[in-house]
N, C-alpha and C positions, 0 to 999 in steps of 0.2 A: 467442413467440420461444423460450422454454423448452423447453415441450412438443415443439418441433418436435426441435430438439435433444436430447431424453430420447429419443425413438425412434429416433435414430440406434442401429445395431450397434457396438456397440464394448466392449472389455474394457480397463477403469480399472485400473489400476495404480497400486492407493496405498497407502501406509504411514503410520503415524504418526511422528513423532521421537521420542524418549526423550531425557529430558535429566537433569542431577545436579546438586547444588552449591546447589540453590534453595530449601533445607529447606519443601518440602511444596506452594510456590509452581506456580501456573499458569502455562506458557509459552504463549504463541499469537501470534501475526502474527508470524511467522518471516522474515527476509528470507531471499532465498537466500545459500547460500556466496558469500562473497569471499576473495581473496587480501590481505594487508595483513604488510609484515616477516617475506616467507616463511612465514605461518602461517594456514592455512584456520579461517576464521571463518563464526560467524552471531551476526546480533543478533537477541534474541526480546524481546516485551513477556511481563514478570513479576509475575503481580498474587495479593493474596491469592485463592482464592476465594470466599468471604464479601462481599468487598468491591467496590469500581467506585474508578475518580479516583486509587491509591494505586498505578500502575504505575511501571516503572523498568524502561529498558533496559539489558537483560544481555551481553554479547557469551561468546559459545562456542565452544569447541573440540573439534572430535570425538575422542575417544577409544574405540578398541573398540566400535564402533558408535553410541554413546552420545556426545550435545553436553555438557560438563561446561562451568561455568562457569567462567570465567577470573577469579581472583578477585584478580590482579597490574592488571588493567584497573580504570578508574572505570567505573562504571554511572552510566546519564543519567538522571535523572526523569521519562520521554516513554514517550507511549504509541505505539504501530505506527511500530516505527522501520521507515528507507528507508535506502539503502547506493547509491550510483553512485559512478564515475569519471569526471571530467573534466578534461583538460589536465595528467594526470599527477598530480589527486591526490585523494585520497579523498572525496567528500561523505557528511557521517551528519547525518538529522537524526529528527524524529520531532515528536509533538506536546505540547504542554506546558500543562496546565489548572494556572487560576488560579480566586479565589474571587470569586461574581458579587455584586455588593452588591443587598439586598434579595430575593435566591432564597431561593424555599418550599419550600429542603429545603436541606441542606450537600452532599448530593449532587450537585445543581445546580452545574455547572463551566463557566466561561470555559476555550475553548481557543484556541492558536494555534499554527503549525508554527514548528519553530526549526533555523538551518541551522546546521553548524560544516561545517570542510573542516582537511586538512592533509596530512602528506606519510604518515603512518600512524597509527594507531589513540592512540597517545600522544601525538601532537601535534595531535591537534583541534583547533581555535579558533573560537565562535563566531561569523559572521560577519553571518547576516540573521534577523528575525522577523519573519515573516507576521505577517497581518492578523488581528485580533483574532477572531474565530468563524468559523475556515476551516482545513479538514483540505484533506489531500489534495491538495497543491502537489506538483508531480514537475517535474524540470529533463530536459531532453537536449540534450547535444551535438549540434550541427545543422555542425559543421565547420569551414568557413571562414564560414557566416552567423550566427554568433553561439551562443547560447542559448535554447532554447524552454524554455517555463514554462506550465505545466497548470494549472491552477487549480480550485477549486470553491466558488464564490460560495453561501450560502444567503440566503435573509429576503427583502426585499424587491426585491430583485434576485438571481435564480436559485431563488427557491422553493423547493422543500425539500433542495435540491443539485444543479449542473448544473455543466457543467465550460465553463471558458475559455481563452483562449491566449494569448500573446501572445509576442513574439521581443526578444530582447535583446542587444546588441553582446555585452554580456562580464558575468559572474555579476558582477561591479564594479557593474552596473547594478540588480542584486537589490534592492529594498527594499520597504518595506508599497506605498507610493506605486504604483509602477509594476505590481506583483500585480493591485492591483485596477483599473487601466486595461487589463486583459484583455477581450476580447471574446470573447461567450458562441458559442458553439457549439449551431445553431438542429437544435431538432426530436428531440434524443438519448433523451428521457424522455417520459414520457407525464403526466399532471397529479398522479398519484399514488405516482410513482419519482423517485426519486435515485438518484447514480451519483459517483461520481468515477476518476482515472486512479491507478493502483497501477506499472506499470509503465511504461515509455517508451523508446524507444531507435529510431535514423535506419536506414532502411533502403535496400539498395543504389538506388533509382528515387530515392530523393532524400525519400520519403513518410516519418512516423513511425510505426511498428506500437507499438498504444499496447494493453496490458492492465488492466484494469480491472471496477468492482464496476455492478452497480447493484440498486437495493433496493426493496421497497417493503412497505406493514404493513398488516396485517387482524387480525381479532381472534386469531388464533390467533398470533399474535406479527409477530414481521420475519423476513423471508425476503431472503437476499441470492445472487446468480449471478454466476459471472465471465464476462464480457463481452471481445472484441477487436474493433480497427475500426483503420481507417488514417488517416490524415489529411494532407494537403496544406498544407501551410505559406504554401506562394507562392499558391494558391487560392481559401486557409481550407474546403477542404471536405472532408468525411466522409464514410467507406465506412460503408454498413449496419452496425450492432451485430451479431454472434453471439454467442451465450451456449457459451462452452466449456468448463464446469462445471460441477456446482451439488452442493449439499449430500450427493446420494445416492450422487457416487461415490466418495465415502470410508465408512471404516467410522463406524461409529455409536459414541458415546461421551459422555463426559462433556458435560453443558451450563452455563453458569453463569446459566443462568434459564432457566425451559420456553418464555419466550415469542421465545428466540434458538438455539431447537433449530436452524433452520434455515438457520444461517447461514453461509456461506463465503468469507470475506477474502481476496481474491490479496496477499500480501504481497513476494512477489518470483519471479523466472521465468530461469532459465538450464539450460544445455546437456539442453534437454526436458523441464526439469522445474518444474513450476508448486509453488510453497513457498505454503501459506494456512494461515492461523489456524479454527477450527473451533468454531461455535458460546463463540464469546467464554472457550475453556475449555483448548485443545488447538492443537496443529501436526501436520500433515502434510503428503506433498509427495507428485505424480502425474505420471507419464511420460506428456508432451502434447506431441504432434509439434508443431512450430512454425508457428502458427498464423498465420504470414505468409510461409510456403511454398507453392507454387499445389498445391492437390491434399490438403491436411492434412485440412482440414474438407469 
């Protein structure tokens, strides 16, 4: 899928972000701009680079080309934050490690996604936590049919990450319980990949054009590609994976370990423009026709 994808023709358009305000801190998994109290934001994960587990989301504001940090904001303790709108009002969550009892190392982290929502950036309010070892929950508005909720199960059920669905009256309905009564989405990985959903949003046919990662490792480390595919709700079925990224069309740069040179995170996706985190170290963002337009890919 990759490969086939790399030999397309085409000229990437990508930059880096430059950010300030983070005394010497790594930004990466960038969401894209929002709007939030008349004021264009982004939230990035801010982590030493030495370190892993020790992140904390930042929210930014551009100035003079440059994302500075907004230092009048609270910053959240999550890593790969996520940014939508629904029903008029902000959703921010991102993922939250705790410590595992009896792990052979302190690096070793329990995680789980934590949602707030409100009517702007100061009035968050917690409101749901995922299930205890599961990243990469995404919501969408589906309309008048409620809420769709993306999921990604690992371990014993979904194996080393495989993504689920399931539909909900009204995010009222959000809790651990109901996440994990998602049903899996057959055939998207192969025995030795993982994947989960990064972005998600209803499109005019009534389908969800969903963006997304999926991964897999060899000795020379972990390699990750951004992936789109569509999906039917009233169905449950899915378009073919296309890989509409990967590592090499951004510039080369800093890495926070040799063996995640390769890696590239979609963290957020608006007006053609795809927002990824970059080898666990770095953000930048690429002008990507919309890849659920007939004729893009």
């Amino acid at each position: 899928m990759s490969e086939a994808f790399e030999r397309k023709e085409r000229e990437p358009k990508a930059e880096k972000l430059r950010f300030e305000g983070v005394e010497g801190k790594d930004v990466y998994n960038v969401t894209a701009p929002f709007e939030s109290d008349g004021k264009t934001y982004i939230v990035g994960r801010v982590e030493s680079p030495e370190t892993i587990a020790d992140a904390h989301s930042v929210f930014f504001t551009r100035k003079d080309g440059v994302w500075e940090a907004d230092k009048t904001l609270p910053n959240f303790k999550l890593e790969d934050p996520f940014v939508t709108k629904m029903d008029g009002e902000l959703i921010f969550g991102g993922v939250e490690t705790y410590p595992l009892k009896d792990a052979p190392s302190p690096e070793w982290k329990g995680y789980r996604t934590i949602f707030y929502k409100g009517k702007d950036i100061k009035n968050l309010e917690q409101f749901c936590k995922g299930p205890d070892m599961m990243k990469d929950i995404r919501l969408v508005e589906l309309g008048d049919s409620g809420v769709g909720v993306f999921t990604r199960p690992r371990g014993e059920i979904g194996g080393k990450g495989t993504i689920g669905f399931i539909r909900l009256d009204s995010l009222d309905e959000l809790t651990p319980e109901k996440i994990l009564q998602a049903r899996l989405l057959e055939g998207q990985f192969g025995k030795n990949e993982w994947g989960g959903v990064n972005n998600a949003r209803l499109l005019k046919d009534g389908t969800i054009g969903v963006i997304g990662h999926i991964g897999n490792e060899d000795a020379d480390g972990k390699h990750y590609r951004v992936i789109s595919f569509t999906f039917n709700p009233d169905t449950f079925r899915a378009s073919a994976m296309k890989v509409i990224a990967t590592r090499k069309d951004f510039p080369e740069g800093k890495v926070k370990d040799s063996k995640l040179k390769d890696i590239v995170f979609p963290s957020g996706y608006a007006d053609e423009t795809l927002y990824v985190g970059l080898s666990d170290a770095e953000a930048a963002r690429l002008h990507l026709p919309d890849p659920f337009e007939k004729g893009s890919f």
